[in-house]
C-alpha positions in Angstrom: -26.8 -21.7 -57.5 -23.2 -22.9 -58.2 -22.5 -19.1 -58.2 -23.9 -18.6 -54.8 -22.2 -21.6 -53.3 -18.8 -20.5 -54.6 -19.5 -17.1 -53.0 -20.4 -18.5 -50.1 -17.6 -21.4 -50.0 -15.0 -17.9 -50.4 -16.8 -15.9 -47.6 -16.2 -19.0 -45.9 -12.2 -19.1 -46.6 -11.7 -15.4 -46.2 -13.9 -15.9 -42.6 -11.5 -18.9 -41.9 -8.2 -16.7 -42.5 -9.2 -13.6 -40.3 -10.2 -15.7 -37.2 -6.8 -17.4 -37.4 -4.5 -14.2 -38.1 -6.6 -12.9 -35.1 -5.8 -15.9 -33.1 -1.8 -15.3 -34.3 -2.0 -11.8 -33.6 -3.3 -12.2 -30.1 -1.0 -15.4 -29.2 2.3 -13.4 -30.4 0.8 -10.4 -28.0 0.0 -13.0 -24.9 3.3 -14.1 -25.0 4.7 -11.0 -25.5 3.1 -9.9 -22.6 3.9 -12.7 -20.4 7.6 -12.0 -21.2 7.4 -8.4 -20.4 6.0 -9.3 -16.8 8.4 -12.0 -16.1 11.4 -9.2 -16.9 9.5 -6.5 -14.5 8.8 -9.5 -11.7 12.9 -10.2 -11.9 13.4 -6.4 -11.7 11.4 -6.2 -8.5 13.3 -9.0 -6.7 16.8 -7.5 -7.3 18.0 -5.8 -4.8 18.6 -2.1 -5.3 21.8 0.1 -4.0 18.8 2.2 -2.8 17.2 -0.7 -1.0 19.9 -1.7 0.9 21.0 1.5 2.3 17.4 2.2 3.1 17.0 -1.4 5.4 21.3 0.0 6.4 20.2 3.3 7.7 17.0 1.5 9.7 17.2 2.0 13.5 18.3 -1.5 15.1 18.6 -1.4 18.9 21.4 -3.1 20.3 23.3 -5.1 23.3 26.9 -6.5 23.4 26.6 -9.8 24.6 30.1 -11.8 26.3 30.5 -15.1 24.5 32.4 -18.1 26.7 34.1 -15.1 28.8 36.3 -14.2 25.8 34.2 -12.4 22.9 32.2 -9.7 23.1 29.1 -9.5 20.3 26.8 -7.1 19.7 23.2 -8.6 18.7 19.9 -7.0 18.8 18.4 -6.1 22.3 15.2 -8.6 21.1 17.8 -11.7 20.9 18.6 -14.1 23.5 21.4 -16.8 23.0 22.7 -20.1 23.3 26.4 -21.3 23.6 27.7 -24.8 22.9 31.2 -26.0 22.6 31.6 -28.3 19.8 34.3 -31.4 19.6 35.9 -30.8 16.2 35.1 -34.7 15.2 31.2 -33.8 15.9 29.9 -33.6 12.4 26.8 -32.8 13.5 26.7 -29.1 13.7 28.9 -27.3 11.2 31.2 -29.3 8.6 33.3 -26.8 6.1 33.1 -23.2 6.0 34.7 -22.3 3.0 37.9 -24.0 2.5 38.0 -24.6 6.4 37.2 -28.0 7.4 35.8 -27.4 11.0 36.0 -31.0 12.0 39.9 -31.3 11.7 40.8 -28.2 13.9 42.8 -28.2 16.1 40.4 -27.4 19.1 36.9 -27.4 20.0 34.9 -23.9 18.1 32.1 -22.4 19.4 28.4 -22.5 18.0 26.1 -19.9 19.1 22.2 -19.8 18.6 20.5 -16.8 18.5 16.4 -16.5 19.1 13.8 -14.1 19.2 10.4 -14.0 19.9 9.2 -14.8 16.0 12.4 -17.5 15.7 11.0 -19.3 19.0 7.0 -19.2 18.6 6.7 -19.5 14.9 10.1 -20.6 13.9 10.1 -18.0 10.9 13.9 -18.8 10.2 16.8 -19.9 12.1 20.1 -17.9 12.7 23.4 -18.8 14.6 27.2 -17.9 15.0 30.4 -19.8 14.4 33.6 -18.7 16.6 36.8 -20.7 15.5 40.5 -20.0 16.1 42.7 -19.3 12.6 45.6 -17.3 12.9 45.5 -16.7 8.8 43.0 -13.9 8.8 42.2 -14.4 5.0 41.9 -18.2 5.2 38.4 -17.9 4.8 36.7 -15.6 1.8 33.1 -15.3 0.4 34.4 -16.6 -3.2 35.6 -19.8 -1.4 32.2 -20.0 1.4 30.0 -19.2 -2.1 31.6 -22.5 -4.6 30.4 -24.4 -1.1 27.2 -24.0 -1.5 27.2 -25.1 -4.9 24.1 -24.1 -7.0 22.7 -21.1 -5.9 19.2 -19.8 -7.9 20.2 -16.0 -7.5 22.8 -13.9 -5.5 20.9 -10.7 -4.4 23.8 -9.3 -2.4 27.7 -10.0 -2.6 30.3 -7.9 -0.7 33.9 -9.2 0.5 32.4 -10.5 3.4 28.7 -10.8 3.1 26.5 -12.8 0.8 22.6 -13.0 0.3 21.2 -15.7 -1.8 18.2 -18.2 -2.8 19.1 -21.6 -2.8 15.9 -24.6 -3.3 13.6 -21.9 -1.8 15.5 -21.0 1.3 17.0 -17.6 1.5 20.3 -17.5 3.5 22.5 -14.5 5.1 26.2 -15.2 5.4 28.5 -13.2 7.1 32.2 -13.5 8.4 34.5 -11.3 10.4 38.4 -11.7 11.9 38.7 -11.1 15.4 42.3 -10.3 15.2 42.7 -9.3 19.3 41.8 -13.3 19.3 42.5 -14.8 16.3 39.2 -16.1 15.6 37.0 -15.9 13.3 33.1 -14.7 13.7 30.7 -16.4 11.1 27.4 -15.7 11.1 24.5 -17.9 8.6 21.1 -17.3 8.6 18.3 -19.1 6.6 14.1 -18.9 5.6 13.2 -22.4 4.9 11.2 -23.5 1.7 8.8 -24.2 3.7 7.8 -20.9 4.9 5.3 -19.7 1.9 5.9 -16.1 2.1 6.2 -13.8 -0.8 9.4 -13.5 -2.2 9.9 -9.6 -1.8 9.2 -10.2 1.9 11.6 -13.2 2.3 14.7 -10.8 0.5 13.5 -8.1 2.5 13.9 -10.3 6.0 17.5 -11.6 4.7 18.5 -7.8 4.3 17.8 -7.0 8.0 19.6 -10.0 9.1 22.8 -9.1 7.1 22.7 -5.7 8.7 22.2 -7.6 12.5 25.0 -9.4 11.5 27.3 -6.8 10.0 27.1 -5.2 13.8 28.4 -8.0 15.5 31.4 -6.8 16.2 30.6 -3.0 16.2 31.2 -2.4 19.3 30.9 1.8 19.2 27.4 1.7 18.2 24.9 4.6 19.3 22.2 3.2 21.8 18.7 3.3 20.4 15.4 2.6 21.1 12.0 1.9 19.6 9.3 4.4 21.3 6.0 3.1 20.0 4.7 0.4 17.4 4.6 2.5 14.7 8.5 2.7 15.3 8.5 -1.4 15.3 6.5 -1.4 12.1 9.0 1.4 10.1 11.6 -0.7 11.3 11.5 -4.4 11.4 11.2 -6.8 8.7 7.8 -6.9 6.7 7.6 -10.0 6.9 7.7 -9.9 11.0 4.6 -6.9 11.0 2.8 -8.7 8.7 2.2 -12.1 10.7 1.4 -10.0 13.7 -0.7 -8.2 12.0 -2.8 -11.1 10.6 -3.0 -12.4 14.0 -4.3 -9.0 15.1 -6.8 -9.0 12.6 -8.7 -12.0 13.7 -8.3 -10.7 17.3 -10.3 -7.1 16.2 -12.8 -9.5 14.9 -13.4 -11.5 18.1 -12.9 -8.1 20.4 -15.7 -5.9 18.3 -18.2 -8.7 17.2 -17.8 -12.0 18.4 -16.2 -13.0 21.9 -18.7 -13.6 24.7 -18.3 -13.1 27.9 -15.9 -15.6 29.7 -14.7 -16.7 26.2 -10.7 -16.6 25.0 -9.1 -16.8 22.0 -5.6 -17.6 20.7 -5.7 -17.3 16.9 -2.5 -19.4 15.6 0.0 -18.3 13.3 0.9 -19.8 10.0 3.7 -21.9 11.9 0.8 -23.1 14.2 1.8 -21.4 17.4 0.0 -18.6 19.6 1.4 -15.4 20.0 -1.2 -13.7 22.3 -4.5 -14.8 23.8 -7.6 -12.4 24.1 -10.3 -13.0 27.3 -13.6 -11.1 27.6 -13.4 -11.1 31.3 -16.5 -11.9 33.6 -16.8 -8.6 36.4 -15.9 -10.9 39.1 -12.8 -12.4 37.3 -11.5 -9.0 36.2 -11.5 -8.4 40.0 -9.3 -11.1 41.0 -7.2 -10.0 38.9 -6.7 -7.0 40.2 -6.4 -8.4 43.8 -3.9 -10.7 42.5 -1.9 -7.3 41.4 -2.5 -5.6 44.3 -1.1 -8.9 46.7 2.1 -9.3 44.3 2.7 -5.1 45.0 2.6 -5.9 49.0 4.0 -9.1 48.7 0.8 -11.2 50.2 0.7 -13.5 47.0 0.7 -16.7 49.4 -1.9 -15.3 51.2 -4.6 -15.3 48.5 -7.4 -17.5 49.1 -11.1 -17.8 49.5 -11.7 -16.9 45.8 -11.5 -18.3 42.2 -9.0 -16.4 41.0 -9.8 -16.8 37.6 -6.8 -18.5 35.5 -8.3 -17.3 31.9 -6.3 -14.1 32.8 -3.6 -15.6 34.9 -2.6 -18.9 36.0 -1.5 -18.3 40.1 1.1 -20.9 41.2 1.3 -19.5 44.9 4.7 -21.3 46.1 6.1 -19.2 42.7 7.9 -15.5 43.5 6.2 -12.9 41.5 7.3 -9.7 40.8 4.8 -6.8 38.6 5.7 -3.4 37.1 3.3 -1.2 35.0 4.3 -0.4 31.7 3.0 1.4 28.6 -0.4 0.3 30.0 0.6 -3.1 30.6 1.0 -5.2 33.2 4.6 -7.2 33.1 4.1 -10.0 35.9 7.5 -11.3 36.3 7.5 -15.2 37.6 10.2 -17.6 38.8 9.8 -21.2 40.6 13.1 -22.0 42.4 14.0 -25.9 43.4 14.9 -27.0 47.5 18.3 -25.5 47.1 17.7 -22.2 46.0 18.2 -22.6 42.0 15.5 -21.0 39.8 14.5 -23.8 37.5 11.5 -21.9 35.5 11.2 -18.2 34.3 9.5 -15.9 32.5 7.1 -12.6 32.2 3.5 -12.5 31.2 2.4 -9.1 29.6 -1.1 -8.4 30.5 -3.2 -5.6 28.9 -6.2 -4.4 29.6 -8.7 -3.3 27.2 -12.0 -1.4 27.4 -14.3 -1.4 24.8 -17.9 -0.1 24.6 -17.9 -0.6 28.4 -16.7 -4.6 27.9 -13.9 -5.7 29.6 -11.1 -7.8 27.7 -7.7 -9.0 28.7 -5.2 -9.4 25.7 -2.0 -11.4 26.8 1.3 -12.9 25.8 0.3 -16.8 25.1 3.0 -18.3 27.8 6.1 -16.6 29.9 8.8 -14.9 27.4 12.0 -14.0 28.3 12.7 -10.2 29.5 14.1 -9.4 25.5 10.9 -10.1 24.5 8.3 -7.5 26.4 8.9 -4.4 24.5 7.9 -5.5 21.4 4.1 -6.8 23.2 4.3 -3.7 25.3 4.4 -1.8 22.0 1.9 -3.8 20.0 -0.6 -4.3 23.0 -0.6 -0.1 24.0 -1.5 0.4 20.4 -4.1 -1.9 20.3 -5.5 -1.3 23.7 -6.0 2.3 22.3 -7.2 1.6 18.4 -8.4 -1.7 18.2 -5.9 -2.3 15.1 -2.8 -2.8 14.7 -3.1 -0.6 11.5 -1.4 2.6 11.2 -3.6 5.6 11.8 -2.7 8.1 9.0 -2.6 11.6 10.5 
């Protein structure tokens, strides 16, 4: 018996040691693991040579812009603007930039917003433009702008006169150029809050477009381009931009192929919490206003609609408004303005309207309020697509 129990008691021990050199052996290969992924993650976030020049050589259509009737700027033809003139003592707006304390020149500077359609519905990020006078052209340098910011998590791209960066979860784009005809500099900041939870890759990827947006803003020999369908938009924007179209799209193809009734609309919201584009199954007598309402803006007899309910799922009337409509891609782009007693137009804006047939249902797919004229191509483009393939996906050929 005593001979059994010490066998036992041994079989026991020798058990004992091979489940724990197992567990070893498998903890030392988790964590070797573990390592190995956080080195490849890291490896995927840098920014590549290749990488840059790819987002570089991307079509980018463009506009030159005349700031405060002095300097000319060349921003994307999507971008509207915004021009204040700052009091250097307003601390407000812009304090240092680099070694240049902007509150102690020697004259007001000028702070430019820029917007587009995903910086004004969804406030994705947030971009503007700096114009001071200096007549030393290399008072200000990156080295200087960079010990400003203090901590910074990762630098992703440095040039003399660009830098791309992480700092606390927001992604930022700095830029600066001399404007020696005025002796001014041009200084450009862009940032992705924290707050945005987007993937990494995509956030880089959005910082990179910017810094080429604003290494053209002062190319003023650029070649005129244009994007010619949405597959163009797609190849050429920021992922991150595509991508929250396309999730709103996707909950749209839902609604248009199973579950929108008649006389039903829906405006799926963005992550941000904004609308982007409204989708109506239109009722046969309400698709017909519509077109009537087309038909009175073309012969100018908008005032002299009545008798009918017009139907303000597809289009709010205001009849004292001027209305003007031109066919595009599909679309239609109903241009409105209200003007006050003395002539002034106080409200503006186009509505892109397209209409789409499926399985013999009628459905109206618009922009969710009146955007400014920089903004229609890019609805024109996504809405002909989708008017046509029910996706916003990609057909393969």
């Amino acid at each position: 018996m005593n001979l059994i129990n010490n066998l036992n008691f041994k079989n026991t021990i020798f058990l004992y040691s091979a489940l724990m050199c197992l567990f070893v052996s498998s903890c030392k290969r988790v964590v070797k693991a573990d390592d190995e992924a956080a080195v490849e993650s890291e490896n995927i976030e840098a920014v590549s040579k290749a990488q840059i020049q790819k987002v570089m050589a991307m079509k980018l259509p463009l506009k030159t812009v005349t700031i405060d009737k002095i300097y000319n700027l060349t921003i994307p033809q999507s971008a509207n603007f915004e021009v204040s003139k700052v009091e250097p003592n307003d601390e407000t707006k812009i304090g240092k930039i680099g070694n240049i304390d902007l509150t102690k020149l020697a004259e007001p500077y000028l702070y430019v917003t820029l917007n587009n359609t995903f910086t004004r519905h969804d406030e994705l990020y947030g971009e503007y433009v700096v114009i001071f006078k200096e007549n030393d052209a290399k008072k200000v340098s990156i080295k200087d702008i960079k010990e400003s910011y203090g901590d910074i998590n990762f630098v992703y791209f440095e040039d003399d006169n660009s830098l791309v960066f992480d700092q606390g979860d927001s992604f930022c784009t700095i830029h600066f150029d001399y404007d020696e005809a005025n002796k001014s500099y041009i200084f450009y900041r862009s940032e992705i809050s924290w707050s945005k939870k987007y993937p990494k890759k995509q956030k880089v990827d959005l910082c990179l477009h910017l810094l080429k947006q604003a290494k053209n803003l002062t190319n003023h020999s650029y070649t005129n381009t244009q994007f010619t369908s949405w597959d163009d938009y797609v190849q050429n924007i920021p992922v991150i931009e595509t991508e929250l179209v396309k999730g709103i799209f996707k909950k749209l193809e839902k609604e248009l192929k199973i579950f929108l009734e008649e006389d039903e609309k829906v405006s799926p919201r963005t992550p941000g919490n904004y609308t982007f584009v409204s989708l109506y199954h239109a009722t046969k007598p309400k698709e017909l206003n519509f077109y009537k309402f087309i038909d009175a803006v073309k012969t100018n007899q908008v005032g002299q609609i009545s008798g009918y309910d017009f139907g303000s799922e597809i289009y709010s009337l205001n009849r004292e408004a001027n209305y003007q409509v031109k066919q595009q891609e599909g679309s239609y782009l109903i241009d409105f303005s209200s003007k006050r007693y003395g002539g002034e137009i106080y409200k503006s804006g186009v509505t892109v309207i397209c209409p789409i047939n499926y399985k013999n249902k009628s459905f109206f797919i618009q922009t969710a309020d009146e955007i400014p004229q920089s903004d229609t191509d890019i609805y024109v483009k996504m809405f002909s697509y989708f008017s046509k393939n029910y996706t916003l996906d990609i057909k393969s050929n």
